[in-house]
N, CA, C and O atoms as a DFTB+ gen file, in Angstrom:
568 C
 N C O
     1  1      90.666     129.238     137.927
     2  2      89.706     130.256     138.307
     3  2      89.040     130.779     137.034
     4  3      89.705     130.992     136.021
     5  1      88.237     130.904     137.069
     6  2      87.115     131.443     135.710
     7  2      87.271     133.079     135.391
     8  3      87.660     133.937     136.183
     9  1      86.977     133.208     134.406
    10  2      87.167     134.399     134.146
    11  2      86.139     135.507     134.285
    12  3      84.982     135.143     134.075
    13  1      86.274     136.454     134.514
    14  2      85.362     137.589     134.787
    15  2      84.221     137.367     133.408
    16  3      84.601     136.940     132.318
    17  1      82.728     137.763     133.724
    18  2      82.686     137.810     132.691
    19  2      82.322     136.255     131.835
    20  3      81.591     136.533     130.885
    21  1      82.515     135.233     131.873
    22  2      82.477     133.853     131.674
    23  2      80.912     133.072     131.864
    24  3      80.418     132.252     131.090
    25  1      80.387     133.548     133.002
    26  2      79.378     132.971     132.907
    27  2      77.899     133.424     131.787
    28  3      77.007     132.763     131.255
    29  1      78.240     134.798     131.819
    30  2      77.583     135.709     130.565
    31  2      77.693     135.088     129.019
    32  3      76.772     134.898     128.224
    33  1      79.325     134.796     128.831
    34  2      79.671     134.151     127.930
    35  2      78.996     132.633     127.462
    36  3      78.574     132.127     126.422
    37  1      79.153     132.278     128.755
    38  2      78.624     130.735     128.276
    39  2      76.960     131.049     127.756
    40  3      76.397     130.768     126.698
    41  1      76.580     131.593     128.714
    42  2      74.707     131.595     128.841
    43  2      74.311     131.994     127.062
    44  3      73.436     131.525     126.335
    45  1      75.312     132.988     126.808
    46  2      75.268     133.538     125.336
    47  2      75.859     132.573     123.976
    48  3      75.497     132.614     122.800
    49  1      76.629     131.935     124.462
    50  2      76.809     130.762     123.909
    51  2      75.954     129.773     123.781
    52  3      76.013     129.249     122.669
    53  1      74.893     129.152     124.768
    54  2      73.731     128.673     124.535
    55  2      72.943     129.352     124.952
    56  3      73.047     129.678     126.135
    57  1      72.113     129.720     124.362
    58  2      71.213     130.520     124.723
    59  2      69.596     129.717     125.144
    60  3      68.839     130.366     125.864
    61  1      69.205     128.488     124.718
    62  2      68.194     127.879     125.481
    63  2      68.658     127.453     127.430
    64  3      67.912     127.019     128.308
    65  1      69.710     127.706     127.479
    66  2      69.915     127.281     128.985
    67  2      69.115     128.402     129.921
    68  3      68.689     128.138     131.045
    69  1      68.981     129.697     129.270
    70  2      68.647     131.017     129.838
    71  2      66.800     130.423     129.625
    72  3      66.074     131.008     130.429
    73  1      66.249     129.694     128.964
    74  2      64.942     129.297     129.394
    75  2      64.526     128.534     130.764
    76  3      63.459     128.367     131.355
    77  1      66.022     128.108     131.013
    78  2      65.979     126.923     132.126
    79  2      65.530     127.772     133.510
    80  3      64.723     127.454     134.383
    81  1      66.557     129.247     133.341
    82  2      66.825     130.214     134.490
    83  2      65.539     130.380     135.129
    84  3      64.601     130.936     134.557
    85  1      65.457     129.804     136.573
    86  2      64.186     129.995     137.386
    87  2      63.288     131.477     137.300
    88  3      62.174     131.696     137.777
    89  1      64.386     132.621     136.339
    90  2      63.416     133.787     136.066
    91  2      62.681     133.754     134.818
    92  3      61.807     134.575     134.540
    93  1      62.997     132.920     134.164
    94  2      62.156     132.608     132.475
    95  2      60.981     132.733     132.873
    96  3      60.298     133.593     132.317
    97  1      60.296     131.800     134.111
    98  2      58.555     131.560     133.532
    99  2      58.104     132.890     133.979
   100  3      57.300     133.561     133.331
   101  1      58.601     133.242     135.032
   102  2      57.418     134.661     135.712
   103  2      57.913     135.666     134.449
   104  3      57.062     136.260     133.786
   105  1      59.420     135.819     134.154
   106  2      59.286     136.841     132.999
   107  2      58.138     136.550     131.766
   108  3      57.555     137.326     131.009
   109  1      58.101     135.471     131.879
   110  2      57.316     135.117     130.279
   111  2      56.169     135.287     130.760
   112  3      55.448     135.517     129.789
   113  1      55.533     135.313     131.734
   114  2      54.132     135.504     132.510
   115  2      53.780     136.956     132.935
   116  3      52.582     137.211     133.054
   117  1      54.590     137.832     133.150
   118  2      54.889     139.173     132.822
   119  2      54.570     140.079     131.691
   120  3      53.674     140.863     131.374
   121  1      55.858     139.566     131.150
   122  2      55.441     139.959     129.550
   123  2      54.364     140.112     128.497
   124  3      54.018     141.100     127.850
   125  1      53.866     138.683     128.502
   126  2      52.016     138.180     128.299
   127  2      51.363     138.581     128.874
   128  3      50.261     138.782     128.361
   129  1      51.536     138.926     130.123
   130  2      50.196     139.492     130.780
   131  2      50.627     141.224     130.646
   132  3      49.805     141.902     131.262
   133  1      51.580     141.948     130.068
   134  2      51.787     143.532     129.995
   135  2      51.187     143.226     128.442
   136  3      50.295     143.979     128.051
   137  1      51.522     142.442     127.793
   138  2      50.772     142.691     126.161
   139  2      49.653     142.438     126.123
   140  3      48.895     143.117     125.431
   141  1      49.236     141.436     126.820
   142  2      47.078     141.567     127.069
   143  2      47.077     142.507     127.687
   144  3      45.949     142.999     127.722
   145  1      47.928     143.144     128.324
   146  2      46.946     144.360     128.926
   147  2      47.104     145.777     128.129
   148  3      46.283     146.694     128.164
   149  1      48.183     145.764     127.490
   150  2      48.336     146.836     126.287
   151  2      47.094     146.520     125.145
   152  3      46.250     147.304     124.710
   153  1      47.232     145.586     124.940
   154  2      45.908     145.380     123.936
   155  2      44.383     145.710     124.476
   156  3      43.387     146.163     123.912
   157  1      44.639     145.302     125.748
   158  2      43.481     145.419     126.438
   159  2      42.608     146.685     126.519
   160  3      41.398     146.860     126.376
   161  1      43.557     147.442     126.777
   162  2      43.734     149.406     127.394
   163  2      43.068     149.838     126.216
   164  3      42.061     150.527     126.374
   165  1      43.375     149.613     125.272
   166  2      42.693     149.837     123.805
   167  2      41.490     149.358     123.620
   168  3      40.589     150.164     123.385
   169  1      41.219     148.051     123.676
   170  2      39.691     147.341     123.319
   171  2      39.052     147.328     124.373
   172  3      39.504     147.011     125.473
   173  1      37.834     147.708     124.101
   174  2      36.995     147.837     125.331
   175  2      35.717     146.544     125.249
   176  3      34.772     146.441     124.466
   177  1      36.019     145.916     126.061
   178  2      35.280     144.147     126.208
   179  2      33.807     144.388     126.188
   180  3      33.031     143.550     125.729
   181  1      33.352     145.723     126.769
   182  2      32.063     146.180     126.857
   183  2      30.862     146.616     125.274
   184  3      29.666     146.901     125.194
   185  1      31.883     146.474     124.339
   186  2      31.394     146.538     123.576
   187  2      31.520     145.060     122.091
   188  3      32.515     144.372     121.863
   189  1      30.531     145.017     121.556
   190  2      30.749     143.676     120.428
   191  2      31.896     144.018     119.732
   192  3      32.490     144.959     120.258
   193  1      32.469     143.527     118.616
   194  2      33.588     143.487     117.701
   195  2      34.913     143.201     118.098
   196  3      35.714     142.974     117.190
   197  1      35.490     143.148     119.795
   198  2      36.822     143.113     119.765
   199  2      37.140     141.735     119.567
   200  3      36.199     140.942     119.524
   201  1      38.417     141.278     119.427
   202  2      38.671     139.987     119.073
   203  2      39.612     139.484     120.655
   204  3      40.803     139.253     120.866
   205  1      38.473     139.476     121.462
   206  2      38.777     138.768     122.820
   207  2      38.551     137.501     122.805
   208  3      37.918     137.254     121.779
   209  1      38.754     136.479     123.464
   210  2      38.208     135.109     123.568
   211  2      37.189     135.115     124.963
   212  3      37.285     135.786     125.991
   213  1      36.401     134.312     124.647
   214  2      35.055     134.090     124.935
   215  2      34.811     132.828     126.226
   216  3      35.396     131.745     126.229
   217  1      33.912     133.240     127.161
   218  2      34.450     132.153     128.430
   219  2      33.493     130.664     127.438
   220  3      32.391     130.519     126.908
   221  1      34.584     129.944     127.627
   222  2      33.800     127.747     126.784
   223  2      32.835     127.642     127.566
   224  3      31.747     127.305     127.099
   225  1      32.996     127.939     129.148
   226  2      32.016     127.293     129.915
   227  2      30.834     127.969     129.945
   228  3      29.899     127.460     130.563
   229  1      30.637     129.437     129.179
   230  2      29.273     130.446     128.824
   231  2      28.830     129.843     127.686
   232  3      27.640     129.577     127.521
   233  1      30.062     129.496     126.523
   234  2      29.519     129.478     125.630
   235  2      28.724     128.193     125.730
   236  3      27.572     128.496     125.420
   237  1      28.777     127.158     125.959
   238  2      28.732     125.475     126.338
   239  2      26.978     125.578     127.165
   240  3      25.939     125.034     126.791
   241  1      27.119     126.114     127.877
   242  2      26.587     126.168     129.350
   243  2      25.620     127.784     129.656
   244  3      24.860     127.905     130.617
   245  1      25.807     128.618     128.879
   246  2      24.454     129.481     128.572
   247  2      24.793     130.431     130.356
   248  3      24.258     131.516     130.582
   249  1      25.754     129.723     131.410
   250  2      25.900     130.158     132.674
   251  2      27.216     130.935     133.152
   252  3      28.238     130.945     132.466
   253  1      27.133     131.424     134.080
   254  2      28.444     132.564     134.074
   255  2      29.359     131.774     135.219
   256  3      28.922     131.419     136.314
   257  1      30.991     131.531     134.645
   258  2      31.730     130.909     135.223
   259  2      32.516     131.728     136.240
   260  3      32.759     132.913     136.012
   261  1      32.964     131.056     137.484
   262  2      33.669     132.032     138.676
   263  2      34.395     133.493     138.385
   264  3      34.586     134.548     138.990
   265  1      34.790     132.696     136.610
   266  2      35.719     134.034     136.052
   267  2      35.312     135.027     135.238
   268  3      35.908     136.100     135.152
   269  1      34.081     134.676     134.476
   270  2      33.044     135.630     133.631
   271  2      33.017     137.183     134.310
   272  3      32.371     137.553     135.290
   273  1      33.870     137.906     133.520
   274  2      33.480     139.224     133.825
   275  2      34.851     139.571     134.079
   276  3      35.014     140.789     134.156
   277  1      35.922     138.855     134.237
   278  2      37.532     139.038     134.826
   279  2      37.808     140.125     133.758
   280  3      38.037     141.238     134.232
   281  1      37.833     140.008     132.268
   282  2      38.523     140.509     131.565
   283  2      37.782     142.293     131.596
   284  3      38.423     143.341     131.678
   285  1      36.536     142.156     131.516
   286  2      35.736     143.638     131.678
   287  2      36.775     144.459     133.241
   288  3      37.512     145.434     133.392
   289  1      36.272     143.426     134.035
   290  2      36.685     143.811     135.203
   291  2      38.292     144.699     134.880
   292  3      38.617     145.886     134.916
   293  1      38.931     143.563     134.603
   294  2      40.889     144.491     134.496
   295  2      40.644     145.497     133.321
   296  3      41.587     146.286     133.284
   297  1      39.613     145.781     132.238
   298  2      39.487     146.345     131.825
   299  2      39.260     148.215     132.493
   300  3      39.638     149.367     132.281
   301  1      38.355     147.374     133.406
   302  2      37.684     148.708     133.878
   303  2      38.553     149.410     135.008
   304  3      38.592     150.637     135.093
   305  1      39.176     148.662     135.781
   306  2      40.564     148.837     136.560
   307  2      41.156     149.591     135.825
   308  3      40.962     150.775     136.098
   309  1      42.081     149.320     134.643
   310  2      42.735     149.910     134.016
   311  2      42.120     151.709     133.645
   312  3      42.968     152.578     133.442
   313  1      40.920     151.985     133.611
   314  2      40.596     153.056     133.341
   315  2      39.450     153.852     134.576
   316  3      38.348     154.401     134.570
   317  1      40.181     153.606     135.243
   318  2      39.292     153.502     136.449
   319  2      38.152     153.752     137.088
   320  3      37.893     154.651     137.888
   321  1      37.479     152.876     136.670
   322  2      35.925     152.521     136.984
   323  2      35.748     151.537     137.897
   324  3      35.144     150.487     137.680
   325  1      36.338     151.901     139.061
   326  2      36.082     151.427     140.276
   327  2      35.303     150.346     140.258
   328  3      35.638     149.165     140.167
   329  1      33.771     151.032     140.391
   330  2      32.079     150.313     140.457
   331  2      32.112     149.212     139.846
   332  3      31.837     148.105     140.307
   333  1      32.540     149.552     138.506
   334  2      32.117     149.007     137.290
   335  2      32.541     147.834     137.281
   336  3      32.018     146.865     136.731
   337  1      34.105     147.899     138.270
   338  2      34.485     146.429     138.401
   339  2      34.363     145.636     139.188
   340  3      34.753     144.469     139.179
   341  1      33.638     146.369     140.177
   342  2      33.251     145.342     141.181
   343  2      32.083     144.840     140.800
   344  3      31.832     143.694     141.175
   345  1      31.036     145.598     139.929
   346  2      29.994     144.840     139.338
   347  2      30.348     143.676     138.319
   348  3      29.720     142.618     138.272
   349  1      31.230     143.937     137.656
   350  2      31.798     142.735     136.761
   351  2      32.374     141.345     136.970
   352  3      32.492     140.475     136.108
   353  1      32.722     141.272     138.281
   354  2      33.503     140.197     139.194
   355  2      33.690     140.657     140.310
   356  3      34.723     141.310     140.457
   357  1      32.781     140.489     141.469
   358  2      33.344     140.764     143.069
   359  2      34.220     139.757     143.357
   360  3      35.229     140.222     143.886
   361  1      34.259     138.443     143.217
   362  2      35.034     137.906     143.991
   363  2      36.588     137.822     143.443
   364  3      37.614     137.842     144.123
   365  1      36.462     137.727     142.081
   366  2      37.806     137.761     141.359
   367  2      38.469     138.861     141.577
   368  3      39.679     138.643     141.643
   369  1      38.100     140.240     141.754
   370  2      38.344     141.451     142.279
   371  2      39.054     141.286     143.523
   372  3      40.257     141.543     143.551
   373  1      38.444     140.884     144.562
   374  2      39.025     140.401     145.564
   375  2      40.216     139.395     145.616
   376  3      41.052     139.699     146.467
   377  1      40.342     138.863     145.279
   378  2      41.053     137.704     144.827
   379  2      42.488     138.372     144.337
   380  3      43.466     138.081     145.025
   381  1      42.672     139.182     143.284
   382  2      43.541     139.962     142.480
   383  2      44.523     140.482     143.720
   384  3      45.298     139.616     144.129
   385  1      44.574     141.413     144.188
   386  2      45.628     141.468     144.990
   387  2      46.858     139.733     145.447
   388  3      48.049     139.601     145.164
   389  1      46.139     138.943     146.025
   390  2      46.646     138.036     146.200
   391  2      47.172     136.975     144.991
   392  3      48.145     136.231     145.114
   393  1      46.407     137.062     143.932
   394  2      47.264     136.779     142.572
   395  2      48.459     137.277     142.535
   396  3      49.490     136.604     142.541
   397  1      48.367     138.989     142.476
   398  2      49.649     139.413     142.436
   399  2      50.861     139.092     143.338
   400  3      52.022     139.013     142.937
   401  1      50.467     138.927     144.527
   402  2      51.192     139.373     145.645
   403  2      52.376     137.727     145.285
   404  3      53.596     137.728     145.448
   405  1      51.228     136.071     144.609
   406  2      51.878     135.286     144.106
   407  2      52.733     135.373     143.016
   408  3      53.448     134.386     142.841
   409  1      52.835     136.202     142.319
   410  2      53.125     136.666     141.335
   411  2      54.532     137.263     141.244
   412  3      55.408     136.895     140.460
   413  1      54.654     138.569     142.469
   414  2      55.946     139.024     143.122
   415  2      56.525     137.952     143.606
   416  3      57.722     137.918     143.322
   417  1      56.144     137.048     144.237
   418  2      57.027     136.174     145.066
   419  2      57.758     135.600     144.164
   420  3      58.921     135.955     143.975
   421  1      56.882     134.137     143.131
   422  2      57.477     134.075     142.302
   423  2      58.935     134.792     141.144
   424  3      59.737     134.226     140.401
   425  1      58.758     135.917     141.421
   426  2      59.509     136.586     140.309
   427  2      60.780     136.895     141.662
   428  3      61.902     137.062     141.184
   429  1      60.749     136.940     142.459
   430  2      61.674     137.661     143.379
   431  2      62.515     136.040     143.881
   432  3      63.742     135.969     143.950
   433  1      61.776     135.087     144.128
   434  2      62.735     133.828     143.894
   435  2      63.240     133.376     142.466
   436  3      63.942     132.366     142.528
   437  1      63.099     133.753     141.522
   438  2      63.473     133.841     141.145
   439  2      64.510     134.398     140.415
   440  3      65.057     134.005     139.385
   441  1      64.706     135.419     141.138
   442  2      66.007     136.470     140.872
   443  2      66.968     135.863     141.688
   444  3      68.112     135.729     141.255
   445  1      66.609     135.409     143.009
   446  2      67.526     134.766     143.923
   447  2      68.127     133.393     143.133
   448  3      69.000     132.775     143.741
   449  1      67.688     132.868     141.763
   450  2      68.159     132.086     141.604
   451  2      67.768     130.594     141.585
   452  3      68.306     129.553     141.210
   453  1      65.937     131.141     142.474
   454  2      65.604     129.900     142.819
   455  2      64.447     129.610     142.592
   456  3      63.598     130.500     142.541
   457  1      64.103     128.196     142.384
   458  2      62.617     127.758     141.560
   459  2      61.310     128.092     142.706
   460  3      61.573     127.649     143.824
   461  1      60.385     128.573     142.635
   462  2      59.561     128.305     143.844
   463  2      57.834     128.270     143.543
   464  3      57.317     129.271     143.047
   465  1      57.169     127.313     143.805
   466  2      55.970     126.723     143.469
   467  2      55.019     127.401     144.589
   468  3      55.738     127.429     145.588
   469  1      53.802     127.944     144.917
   470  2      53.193     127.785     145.867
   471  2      52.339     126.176     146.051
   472  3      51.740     125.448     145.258
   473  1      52.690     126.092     147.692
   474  2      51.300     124.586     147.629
   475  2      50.465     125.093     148.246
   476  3      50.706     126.025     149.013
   477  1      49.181     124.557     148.043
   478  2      48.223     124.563     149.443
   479  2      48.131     123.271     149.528
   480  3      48.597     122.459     148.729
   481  1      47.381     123.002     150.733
   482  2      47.026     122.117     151.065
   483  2      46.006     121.249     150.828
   484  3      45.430     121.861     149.929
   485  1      45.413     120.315     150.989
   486  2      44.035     119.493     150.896
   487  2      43.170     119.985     151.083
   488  3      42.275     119.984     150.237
   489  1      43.021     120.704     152.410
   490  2      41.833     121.740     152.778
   491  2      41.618     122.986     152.251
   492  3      40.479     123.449     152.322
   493  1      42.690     123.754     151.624
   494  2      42.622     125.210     151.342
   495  2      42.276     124.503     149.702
   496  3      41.351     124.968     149.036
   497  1      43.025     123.494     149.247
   498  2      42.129     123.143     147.616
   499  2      40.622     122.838     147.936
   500  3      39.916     123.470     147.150
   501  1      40.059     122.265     148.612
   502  2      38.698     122.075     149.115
   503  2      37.947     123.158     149.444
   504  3      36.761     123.274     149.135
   505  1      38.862     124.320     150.334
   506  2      38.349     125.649     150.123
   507  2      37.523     126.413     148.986
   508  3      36.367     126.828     148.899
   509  1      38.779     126.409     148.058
   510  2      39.139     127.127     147.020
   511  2      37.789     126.898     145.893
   512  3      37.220     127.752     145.214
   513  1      37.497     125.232     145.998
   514  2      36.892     124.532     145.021
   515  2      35.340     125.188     145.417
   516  3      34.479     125.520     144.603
   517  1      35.280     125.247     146.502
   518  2      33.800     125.023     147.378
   519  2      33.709     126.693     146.989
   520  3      32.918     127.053     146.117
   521  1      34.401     127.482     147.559
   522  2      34.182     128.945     147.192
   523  2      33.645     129.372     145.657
   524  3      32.723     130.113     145.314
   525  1      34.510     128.672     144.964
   526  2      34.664     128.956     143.353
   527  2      33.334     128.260     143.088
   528  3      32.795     128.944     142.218
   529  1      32.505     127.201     143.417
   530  2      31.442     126.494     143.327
   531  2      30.345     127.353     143.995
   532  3      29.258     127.194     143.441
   533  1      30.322     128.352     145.191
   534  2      29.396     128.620     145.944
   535  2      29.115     129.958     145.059
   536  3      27.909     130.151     144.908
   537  1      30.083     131.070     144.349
   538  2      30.359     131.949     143.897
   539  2      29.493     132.068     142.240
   540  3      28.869     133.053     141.847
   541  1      29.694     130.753     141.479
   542  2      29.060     130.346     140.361
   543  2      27.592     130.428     140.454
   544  3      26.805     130.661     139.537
   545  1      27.354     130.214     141.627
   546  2      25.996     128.993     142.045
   547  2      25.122     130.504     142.420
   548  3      23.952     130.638     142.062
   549  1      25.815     131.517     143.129
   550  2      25.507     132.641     143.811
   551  2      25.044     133.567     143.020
   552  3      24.025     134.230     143.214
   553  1      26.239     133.684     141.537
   554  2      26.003     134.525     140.524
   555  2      24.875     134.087     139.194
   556  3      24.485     134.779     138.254
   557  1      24.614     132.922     139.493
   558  2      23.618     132.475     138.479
   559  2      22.143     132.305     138.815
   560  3      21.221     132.429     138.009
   561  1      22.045     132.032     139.995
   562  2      21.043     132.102     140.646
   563  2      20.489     133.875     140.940
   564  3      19.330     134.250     140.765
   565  1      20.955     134.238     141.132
   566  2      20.302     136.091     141.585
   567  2      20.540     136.426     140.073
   568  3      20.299     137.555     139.645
C-alpha cells in the first residue's frame, strides 16, 4: 500500500511529469493570458508607442483581419468602455463569452484529471470559415 503523501513525492521528484498533468496547458493559457492582460490594463493600444504586436495580415494586406481590433477591444472591456468595444470588434465581442465558456471547460477537465479537446464538425468548420470570411469582407468593404 503506498504511502500517504507519495504521490506528491514522486511528482516532486520529477518534476517535468507535472507538465504532462492534463491541468498544465489551460494553466499555462491562464497565466499568459492574466500577464497580457496585466500589461495590457496599463498600455493603452489606442495610442502609438506601446510595444504590442501588430495584425501580419494588416500589415501584408493594407485590410482589417476578422481579429483587427481584438486587442483595443479587451482593452476597452477592461476599463469599461462598453461602445468603444463593440466599435472595435462586433463580432469577436460576441464570440468572447463562448471562448471563455471553452476555456472553463477545458480547465475543469482538467482538474478531473482529464485531457479534453473541443471538436466541431465539418459543417460548423465551414461555418466558422464562411462567417470569419463574410465578417472580413463586411468590415472592409463599409
Amino acid at each position: 500500500m503506498p504511502r500517504a503523501g507519495s504521490c506528491v513525492a514522486d511528482a516532486l521528484s520529477r518534476p517535468w511529469s507535472l507538465l504532462r498533468h492534463p491541468t498544465a496547458a489551460p494553466l499555462a493559457v491562464l497565466a499568459a493570458g492574466a500577464a497580457g492582460a496585466g500589461y495590457l490594463y496599463v498600455t493603452d493600444p489606442h495610442q502609438p508607442g506601446h510595444v504590442l504586436p501588430q495584425c501580419p495580415f494588416r500589415l501584408v494586406t493594407g485590410l482589417l483581419c476578422p481579429a483587427c481590433g481584438g486587442t483595443r477591444m479587451v482593452y476597452d472591456l477592461m476599463h469599461g468602455h462598453w461602445a468603444a468595444a463593440w466599435l472595435d470588434n462586433r463580432a469577436l465581442l460576441l464570440v468572447s463569452p463562448y471562448a471563455l465558456a471553452l476555456l472553463g471547460r477545458w480547465m475543469v477537465e482538467g482538474l478531473r484529471g482529464r485531457r479534453w479537446q473541443p471538436r466541431l464538425s465539418g459543417r460548423a468548420q465551414v461555418l466558422v470559415l464562411a462567417l470569419a470570411v463574410a465578417w472580413t469582407v463586411a468590415r472592409n468593404v463599409v
